[in-house]
N, C-alpha and C positions, 0 to 999 in steps of 0.2 A: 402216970395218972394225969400229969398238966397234959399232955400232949393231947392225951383220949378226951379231956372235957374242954383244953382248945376245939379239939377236929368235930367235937359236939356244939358246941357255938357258933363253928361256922354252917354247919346244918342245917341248925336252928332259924340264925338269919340269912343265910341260902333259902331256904324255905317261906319262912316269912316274906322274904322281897319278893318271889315267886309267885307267888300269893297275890300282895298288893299290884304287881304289874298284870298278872290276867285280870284282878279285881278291875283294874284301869281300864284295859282293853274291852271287858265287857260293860262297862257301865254305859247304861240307857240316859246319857245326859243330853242336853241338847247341842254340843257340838257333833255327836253323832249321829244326831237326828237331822241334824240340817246338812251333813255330809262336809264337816271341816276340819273332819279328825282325821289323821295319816292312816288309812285303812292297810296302802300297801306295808303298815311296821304292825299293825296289829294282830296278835297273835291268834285269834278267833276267825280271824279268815286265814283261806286258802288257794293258791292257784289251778287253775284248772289247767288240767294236762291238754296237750294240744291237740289232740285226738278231739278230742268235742269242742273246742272252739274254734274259728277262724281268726281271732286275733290272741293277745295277750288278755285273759278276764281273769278275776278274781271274784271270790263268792264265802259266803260265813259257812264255814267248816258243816255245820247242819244242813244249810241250802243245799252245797255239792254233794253230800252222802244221799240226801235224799234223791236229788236227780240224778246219778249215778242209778240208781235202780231205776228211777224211771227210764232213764235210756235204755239201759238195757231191755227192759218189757216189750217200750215200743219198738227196739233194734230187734225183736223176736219176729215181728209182726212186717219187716221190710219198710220202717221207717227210723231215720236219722235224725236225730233233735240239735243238733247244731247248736252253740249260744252264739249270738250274734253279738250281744253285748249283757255284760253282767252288771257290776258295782261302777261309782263313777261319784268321784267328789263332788264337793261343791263349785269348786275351780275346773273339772273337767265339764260340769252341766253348764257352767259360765261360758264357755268358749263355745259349747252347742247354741249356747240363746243369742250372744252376742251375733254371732254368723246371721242365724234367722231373724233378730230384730233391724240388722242392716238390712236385709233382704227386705220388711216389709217397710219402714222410713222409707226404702227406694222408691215402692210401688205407691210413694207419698200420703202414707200412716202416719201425717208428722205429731199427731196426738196419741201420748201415750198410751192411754187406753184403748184406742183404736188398734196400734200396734202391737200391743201385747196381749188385745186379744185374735190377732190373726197367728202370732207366733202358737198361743196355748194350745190352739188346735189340736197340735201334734207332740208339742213339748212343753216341758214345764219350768217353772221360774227355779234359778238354783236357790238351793235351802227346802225343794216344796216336793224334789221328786225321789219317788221308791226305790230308786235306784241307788241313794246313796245309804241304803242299810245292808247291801249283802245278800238280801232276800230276792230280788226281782231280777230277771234277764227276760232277754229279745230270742226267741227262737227261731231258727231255717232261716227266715225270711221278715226284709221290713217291707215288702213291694205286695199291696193290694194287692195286685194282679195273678202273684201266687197263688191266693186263696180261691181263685175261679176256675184254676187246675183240676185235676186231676188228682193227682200228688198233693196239691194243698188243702183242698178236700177232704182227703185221706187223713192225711199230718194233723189239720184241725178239729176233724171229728175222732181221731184217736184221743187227742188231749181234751178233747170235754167231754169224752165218757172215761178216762183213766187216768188226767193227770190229780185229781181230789185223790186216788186214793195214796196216792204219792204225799200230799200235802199242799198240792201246788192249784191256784183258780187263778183264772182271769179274772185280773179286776175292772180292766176298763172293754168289757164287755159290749154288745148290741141295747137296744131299750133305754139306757140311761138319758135321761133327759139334762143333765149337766154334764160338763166336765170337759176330757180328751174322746178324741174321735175313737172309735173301735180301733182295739190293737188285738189282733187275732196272735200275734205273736209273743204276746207280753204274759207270764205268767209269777205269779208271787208264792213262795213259799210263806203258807199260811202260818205254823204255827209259831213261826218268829215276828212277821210282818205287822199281826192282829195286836198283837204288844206293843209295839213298834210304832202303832198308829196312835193307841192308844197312849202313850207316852207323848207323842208329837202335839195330839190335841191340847191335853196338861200341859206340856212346856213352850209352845214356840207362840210369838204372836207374830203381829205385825212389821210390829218395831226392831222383831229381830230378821225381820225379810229386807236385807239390803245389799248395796256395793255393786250394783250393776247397772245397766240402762234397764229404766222404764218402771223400775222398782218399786214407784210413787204408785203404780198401776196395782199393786198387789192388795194393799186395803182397800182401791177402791174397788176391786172386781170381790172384792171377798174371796182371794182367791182358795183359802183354807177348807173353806166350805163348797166354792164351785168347781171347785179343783183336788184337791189333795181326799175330801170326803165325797168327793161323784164318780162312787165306784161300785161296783157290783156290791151288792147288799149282805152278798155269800162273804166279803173279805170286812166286812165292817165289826 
């Protein structure tokens, strides 16, 4: 009898810990919204098999199940969705900005805000971008030029008549009058992302947009609003 209600206790707090650490893994707090939490130890994501990506990406176990079926559809149809790139910390967005903020300081941006707003363009300050909830990747292709193809053509007017039914919109879409430039390639899995956002409004300010060059740039451009909410209307 000790023995059975030992191996019953251990169960018990087997279970219980269990518990608390996916409780951990999932919580919407703001380290995970600014993308400073170790994604690759958390148990809510997933690695994507290398068959669909060209590098090493990972994705929220939701994300990849749903693109899985979408691959497949559009793999019916004679196109390939490739991820170019999936999730990315806030240390890995840090090394993408840093690169392009030297790039523009060079072209002698020496004021901040000048420079960070030639960087936004195309990328976003780290803590600000979609990329680090698990929800968003880069598909085929990051090269404009693609999409005047043929083939890209194809590939992007398949995904905006079938990837919504997947879950998955463009957010930074044509029309918009603020924000990042059209990414034909960037697509968000909705029904995690729309929460996601919605939390990030609630919790993040200004004051927690820091540790990098140019960072003084982020209240002043509003970047929260010019940036992070100038998105297709469909992901808001």
């Amino acid at each position: 009898m000790q023995i059975l209600a030992k191996t019953c206790l251990y169960v018990i707090v087997f279970t219980a810990l269990s518990f608390l650490a996916n409780a951990q893994n999932t919580a919407i707090n703001k380290s995970f919204l600014m993308g400073r939490h170790n994604y690759q130890r958390d148990t809510s994501f997933t690695k994507v098999a290398g068959k669909y990506a060209d590098k090493s990406v990972m994705l929220k176990k939701e994300t990849y199940s749903a693109y899985l079926k979408m691959y497949a559809a559009a793999a019916k149809e004679g196109i390939r969705l490739t991820i170019i790139s999936g999730t990315r910390s806030f240390y890995e967005q840090e090394a993408i900005w840093e690169r392009k903020w030297a790039e523009a300081q060079a072209m002698r941006n020496s004021d901040a805000k000048k420079a960070a707003l030639t960087v936004l363009r195309w990328s976003s300050m780290p803590g600000t971008s979609r990329h680090h909830w698990g929800t968003d990747m880069d598909l085929v292709s990051l090269k404009k030029a693609f999409y005047t193809t043929s083939a890209g053509k194809k590939t992007y007017a398949w995904l905006c008549k079938n990837a919504p039914k997947f879950g998955f919109y463009q957010p930074f879409d044509a029309g918009r009058t603020e924000g990042y430039q059209e990414e034909k390639w960037h697509w968000s899995y909705l029904p995690l992302a729309k929460i996601y956002l919605q939390e990030y409004i609630k919790q993040v300010s200004y004051a927690d947009i820091n540790g990098f060059p140019g960072a003084v740039a982020a209240a002043q451009l509003d970047v929260i609003k010019s940036q992070v909410l100038a998105i297709n209307l469909a992901c808001k």
